[in-house]
KEVO-818885 format. One record per residue (C-alpha): chain; y, x, z. Coordinates in steps of 0.1 Angstrom, whole numbers, m for minus. Each point is the difference from the previous one (the first is absolute). Last residue first. Layout:
BEGIN
  tilo      y      x      z
     A      Y      X      Z
...
This chain:
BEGIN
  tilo      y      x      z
     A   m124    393    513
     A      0      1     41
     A     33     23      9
     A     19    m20    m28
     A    m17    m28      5
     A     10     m2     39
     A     38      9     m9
     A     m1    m32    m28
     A    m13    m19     32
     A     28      9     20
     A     26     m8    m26
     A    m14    m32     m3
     A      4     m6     38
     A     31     15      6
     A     22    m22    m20
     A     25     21     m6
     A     30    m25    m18
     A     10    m32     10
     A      5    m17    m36
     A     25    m27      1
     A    m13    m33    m11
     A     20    m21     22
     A    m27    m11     23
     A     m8     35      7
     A    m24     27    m23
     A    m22     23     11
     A     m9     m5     34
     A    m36     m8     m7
     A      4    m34     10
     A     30     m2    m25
     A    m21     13    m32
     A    m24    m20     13
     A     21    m32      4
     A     18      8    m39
     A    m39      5    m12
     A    m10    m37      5
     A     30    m14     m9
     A      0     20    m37
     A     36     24     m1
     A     30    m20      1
     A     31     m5    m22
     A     33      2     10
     A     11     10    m35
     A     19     33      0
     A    m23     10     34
     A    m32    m11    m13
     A     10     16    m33
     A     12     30     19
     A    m31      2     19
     A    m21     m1    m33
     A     18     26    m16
     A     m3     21     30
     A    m39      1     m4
     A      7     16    m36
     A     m5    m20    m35
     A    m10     12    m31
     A      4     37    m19
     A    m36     18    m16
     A    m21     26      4
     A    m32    m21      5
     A     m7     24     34
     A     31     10     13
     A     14    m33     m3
     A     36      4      4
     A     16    m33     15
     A     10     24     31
     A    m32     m7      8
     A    m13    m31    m16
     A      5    m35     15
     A    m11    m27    m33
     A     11    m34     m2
     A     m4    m34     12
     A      1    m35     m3
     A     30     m2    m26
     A     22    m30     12
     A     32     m3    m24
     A     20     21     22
     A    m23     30      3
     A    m11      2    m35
     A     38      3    m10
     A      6     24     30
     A    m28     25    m10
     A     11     m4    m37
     A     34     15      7
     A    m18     26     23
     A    m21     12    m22
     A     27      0    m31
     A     18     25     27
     A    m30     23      4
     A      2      9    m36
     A     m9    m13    m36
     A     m6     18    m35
     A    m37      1      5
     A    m10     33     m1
     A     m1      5     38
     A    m24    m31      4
     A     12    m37     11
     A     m7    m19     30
     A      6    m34     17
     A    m35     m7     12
     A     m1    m34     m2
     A    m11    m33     22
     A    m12    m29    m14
     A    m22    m26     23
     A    m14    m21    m34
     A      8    m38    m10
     A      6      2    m32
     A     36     m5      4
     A      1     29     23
     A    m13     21    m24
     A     16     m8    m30
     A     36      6     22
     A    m18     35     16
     A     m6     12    m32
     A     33    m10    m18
     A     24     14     28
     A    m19     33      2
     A      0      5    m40
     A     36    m11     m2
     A      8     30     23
     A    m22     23    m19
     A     15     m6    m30
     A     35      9     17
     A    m10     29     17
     A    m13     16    m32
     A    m28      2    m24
     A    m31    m22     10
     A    m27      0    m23
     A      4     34    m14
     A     23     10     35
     A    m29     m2     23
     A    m30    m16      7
     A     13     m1     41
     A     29    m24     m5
     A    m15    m29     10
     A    m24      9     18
     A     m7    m41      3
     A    m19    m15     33
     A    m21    m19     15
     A    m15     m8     34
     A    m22    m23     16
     A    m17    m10    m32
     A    m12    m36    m12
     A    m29     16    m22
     A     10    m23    m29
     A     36      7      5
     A     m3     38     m8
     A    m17     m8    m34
     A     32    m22    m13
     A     25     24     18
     A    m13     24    m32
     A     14    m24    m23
     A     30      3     14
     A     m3     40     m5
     A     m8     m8    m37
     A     28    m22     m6
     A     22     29      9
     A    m17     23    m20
     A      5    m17    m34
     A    m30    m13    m18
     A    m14     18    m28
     A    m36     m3     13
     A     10     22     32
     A    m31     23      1
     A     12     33    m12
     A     m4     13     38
     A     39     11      7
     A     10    m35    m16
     A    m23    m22     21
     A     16     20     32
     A     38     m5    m13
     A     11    m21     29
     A    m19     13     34
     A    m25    m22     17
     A    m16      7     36
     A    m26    m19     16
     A    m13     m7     39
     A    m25    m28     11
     A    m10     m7     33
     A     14    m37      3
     A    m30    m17     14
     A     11    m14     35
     A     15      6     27
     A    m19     27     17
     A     m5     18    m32
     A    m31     25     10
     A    m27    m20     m7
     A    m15     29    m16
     A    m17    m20    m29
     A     34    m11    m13
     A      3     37    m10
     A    m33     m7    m24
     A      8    m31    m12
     A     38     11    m15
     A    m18     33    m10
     A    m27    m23    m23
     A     27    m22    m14
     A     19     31     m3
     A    m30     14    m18
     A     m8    m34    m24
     A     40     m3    m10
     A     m6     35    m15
     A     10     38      9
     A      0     34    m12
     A     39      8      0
     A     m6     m1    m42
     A    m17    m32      3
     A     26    m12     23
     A     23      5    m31
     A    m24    m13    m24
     A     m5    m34     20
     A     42     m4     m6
     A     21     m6     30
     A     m6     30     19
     A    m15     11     33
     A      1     26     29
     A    m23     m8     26
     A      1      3     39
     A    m26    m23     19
     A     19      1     39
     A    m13      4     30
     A    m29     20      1
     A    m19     14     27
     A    m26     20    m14
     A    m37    m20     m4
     A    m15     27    m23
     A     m1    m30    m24
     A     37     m5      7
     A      5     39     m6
     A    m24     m9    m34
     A     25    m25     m8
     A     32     18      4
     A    m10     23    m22
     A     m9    m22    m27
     A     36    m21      4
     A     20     38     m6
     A     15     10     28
     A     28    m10     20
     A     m7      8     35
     A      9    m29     21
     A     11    m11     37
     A     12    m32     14
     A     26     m4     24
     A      0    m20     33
     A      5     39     20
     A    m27      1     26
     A     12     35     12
     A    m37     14      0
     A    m12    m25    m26
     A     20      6    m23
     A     m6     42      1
     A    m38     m7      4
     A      6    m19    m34
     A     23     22    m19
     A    m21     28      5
     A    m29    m19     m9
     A      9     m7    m30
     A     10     35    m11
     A    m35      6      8
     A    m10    m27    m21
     A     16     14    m29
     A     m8     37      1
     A    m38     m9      1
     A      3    m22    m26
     A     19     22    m24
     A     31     m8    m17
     A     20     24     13
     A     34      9     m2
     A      9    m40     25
     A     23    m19     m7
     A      4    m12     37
     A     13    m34     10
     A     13    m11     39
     A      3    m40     m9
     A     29    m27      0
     A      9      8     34
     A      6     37     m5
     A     34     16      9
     A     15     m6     30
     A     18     34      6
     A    m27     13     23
     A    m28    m14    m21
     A     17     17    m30
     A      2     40     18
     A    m36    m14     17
     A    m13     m2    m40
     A      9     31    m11
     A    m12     21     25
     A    m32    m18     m2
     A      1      6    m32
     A      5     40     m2
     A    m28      3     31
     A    m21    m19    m22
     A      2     23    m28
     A     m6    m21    m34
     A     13     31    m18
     A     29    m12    m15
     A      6    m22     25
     A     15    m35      1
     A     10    m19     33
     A     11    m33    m20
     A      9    m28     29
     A      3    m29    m20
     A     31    m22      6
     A      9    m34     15
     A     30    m22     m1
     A      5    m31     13
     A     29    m23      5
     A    m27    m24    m20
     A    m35      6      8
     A    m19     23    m21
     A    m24     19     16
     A    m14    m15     30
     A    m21     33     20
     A    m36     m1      7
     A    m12    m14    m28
     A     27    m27    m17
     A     19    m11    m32
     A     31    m18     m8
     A     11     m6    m34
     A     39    m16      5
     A     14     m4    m30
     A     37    m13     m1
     A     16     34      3
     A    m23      6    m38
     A     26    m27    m16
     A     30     16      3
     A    m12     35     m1
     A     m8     m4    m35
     A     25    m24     m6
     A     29     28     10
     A    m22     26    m24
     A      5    m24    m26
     A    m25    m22    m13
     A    m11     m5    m40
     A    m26     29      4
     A    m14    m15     35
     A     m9    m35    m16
     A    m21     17    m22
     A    m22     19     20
     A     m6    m25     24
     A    m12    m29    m29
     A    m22     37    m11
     A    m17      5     36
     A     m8    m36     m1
     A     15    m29     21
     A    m21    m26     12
     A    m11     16     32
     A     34      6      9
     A      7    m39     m2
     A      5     m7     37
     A     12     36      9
     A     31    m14    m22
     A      4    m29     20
     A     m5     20     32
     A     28     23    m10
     A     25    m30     m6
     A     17    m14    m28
     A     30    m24      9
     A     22     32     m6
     A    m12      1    m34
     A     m9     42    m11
     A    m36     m8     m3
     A      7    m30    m20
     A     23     14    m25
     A    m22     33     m8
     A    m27    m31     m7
     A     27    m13    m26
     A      4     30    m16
     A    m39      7     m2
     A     m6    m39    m14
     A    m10    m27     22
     A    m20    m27     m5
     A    m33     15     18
     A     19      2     31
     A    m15    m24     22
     A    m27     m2    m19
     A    m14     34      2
     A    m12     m9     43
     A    m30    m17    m21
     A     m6     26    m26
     A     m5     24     26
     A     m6     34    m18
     A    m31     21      9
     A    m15     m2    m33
     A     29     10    m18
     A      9     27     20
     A    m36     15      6
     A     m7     m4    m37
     A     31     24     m7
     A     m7     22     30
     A    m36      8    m20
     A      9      6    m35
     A    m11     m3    m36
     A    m11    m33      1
     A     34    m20     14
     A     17     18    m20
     A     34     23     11
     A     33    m17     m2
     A    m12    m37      0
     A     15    m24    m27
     A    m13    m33     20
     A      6      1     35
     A     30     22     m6
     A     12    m23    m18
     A      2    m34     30
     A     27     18     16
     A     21    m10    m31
     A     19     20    m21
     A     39     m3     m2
     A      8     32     25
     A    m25     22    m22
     A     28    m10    m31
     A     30     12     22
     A    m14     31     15
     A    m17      8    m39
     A     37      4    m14
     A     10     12     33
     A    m17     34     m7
     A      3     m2    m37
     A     39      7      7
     A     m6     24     32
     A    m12     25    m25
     A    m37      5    m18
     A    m24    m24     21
     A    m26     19     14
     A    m35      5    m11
     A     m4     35    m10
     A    m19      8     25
     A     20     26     11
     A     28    m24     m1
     A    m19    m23     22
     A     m3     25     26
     A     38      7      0
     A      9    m27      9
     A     29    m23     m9
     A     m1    m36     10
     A    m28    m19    m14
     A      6    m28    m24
     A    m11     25    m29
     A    m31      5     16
     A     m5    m40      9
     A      6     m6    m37
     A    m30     24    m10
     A    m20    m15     17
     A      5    m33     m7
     A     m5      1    m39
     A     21     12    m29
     A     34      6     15
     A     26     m6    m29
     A     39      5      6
     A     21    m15    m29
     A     39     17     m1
     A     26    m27     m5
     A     16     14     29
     A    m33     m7     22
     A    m28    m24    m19
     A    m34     m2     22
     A    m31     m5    m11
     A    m37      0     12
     A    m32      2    m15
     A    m35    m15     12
């Protein structure tokens, strides 16, 4: 199906619908290594304007990737509520973006028809919204989720403790993670990327963590992020595990390419439920995205990498995580190429997000050759923060030392609390002021003798 625009007397012709989302997408550089970006700002609102006249019901019918050739395509169409569709099945994009932004339009309403929205609808409502809709619309979503700790409350704000070492030194973490603990850093989850891959490196990284939690009973959750397999055989080897932690992308060849399928979540998501170690409930999954993944592995069918990271939200929401988040900026600068792309990329991921229905934090980062600096960090930092991000990352010094590679420091996240009045998770705010940490005003009480002592003991003891 074609589509036309005249401009100026000038004809614009988009042959199909993927092609006019790309040209209705803002400027990225991603899609312009692709190949599949609109050619100036002209074209650009050329395809805005006719994307803004189609109907919600398209994308049910001219889908972006087929339905035979891949995975997350027959997971979005076959998970769809046609039922809950109704409501807004008369609607066109435009006047969906009109909708969400009503006054009368509330953030249950919209959780109400989440499950009848696909990743694409999402997609394409996002390109013809401004960065002030964006964050507009994303305050009035509330995703709450729960394990030890509520993430996601509103006049909250959580992070993830990120003790990274280069080595995997335990000493190194634990360094780094009583330096957050001791400035309130790690509600949302204490995460380790781990150097090793290894089983055996793995779970006793775990259990680390673990004995460390259990010691100071901090209502956190712990995770080493390795790949799903790994996790698996350190559940098998009955580790204590937290959190499932998978990278994944919108397209089946992308998670393909990060060795993955619906079946082996599907099989991780059983196997950490096995542990019985949510006491709330089930939510014990944990995912990463990052715009310009499909692109990086060849496997985004022509379809720009925006669409492709909603799409990816698509295979989060079926495991109903406890955590997830965009790198945004981590790719780097041939998918993302400044401050200002990366900015837009923030808002737009955490706005599809919301909508449908996930708990979105994002590591607001960007690499050294991306033309961007600590400034455009903080800039997005406050725009996440004000429209009701759950969470982002607490790095040292927001230097990882490990991925090489600028995101957010433990201040950060005390200065958004601060800027903001914002709290950390209710169940982590009492222990951080039963332990002396932190008072009712959220000012950190510095020294806390009892961490320190038991970093002293490990340090004799290794």
């Amino acid at each position: 199906m074609a589509f036309k625009c005249s401009i100026s007397n000038f004809t614009y012709t988009f042959p199909d619908l993927k092609s006019l989302m790309a040209k209705a997408t803002p400027e990225r550089s991603g899609d312009q290594l692709a190949g599949i970006s609109a050619k100036d700002e002209v074209e650009r609102m050329a395809a805005k304007m006719i994307l803004a006249d189609q109907p919600l019901s398209l994308f049910l019918e001219e889908l972006l990737i087929p339905y035979e050739k891949d995975e997350i395509t027959r997971l979005i169409i076959d998970s769809h509520n046609q039922e809950s569709f109704q409501k807004i099945s008369h609607l066109t994009v435009g006047d969906f973006r009109n909708w969400l932004l009503d006054y009368s339009t509330t953030g249950k309403e919209m959780a109400q028809i989440s499950k009848s929205l696909t990743p694409e609808m999402v997609a394409a409502v996002s390109k013809i919204m401004s960065n002030q809709d964006l964050m507009l619309v994303a305050k009035k979503c509330e995703v709450v989720t729960k394990f030890r700790s509520t993430v996601g409350l509103r006049g909250h704000f959580s992070t993830r403790l990120q003790p990274n070492h280069p080595t995997d030194d335990p000493k190194g973490i634990l360094a780094s993670m009583i330096d957050g603990l001791s400035l309130g850093i790690g509600d949302a989850v204490i995460g380790i990327n781990p150097v090793s891959d290894s089983t055996d490196s793995i779970i006793r990284l775990l259990e680390i963590l673990d004995e460390f939690r259990e010691k100071f009973q901090i209502p956190t959750q712990t995770c080493v992020l390795s790949h799903v397999t790994t996790t698996m055989e350190a559940i098998r080897r009955k580790a204590p595990v937290d959190l499932v932690f998978q990278s994944i992308g919108g397209t089946e060849k992308t998670n393909t390419s990060f060795g993955i399928s619906l079946d082996m979540l599907q099989d991780a998501y059983e196997a950490g439920l096995s542990l019985k170690r949510n006491p709330t409930g089930n939510q014990i999954m944990y995912f990463e995205t990052g715009q310009g993944s499909s692109l990086s592995a060849d496997a985004h069918h022509g379809v720009d990498q925006q669409t492709c990271e909603v799409r990816a939200y698509a295979v989060a929401s079926a495991f109903d995580p406890f955590l997830v988040n965009t790198v945004v900026g981590f790719i780097g600068p041939e998918y993302l190429y400044d401050g200002k792309q990366i900015i837009r990329a923030g808002l737009e991921d955490h706005f599809c997000g919301k909508l449908l229905g996930l708990p979105m934090g994002c590591d607001i980062c960007y690499t050294n050759h991306a033309n961007a600096d600590q400034d455009d960090m903080d800039n997005l930092l406050v725009l996440l923060a004000s429209c009701g991000c759950n969470y982002i990352m607490g790095v040292p010094g927001a230097d990882d030392i490990m991925l090489n590679y600028q995101s957010t420091s433990y201040h950060d996240a005390l200065f958004v609390r601060q800027l903001l009045e914002v709290r950390p998770a209710p169940e982590f705010e009492k222990w951080l002021q039963n332990m002396n940490l932190m008072d009712s005003k959220l000012q950190i009480i510095k020294g806390n003798q009892k961490l320190l002592g038991y970093l002293k003991q490990n340090e004799k003891n290794p």
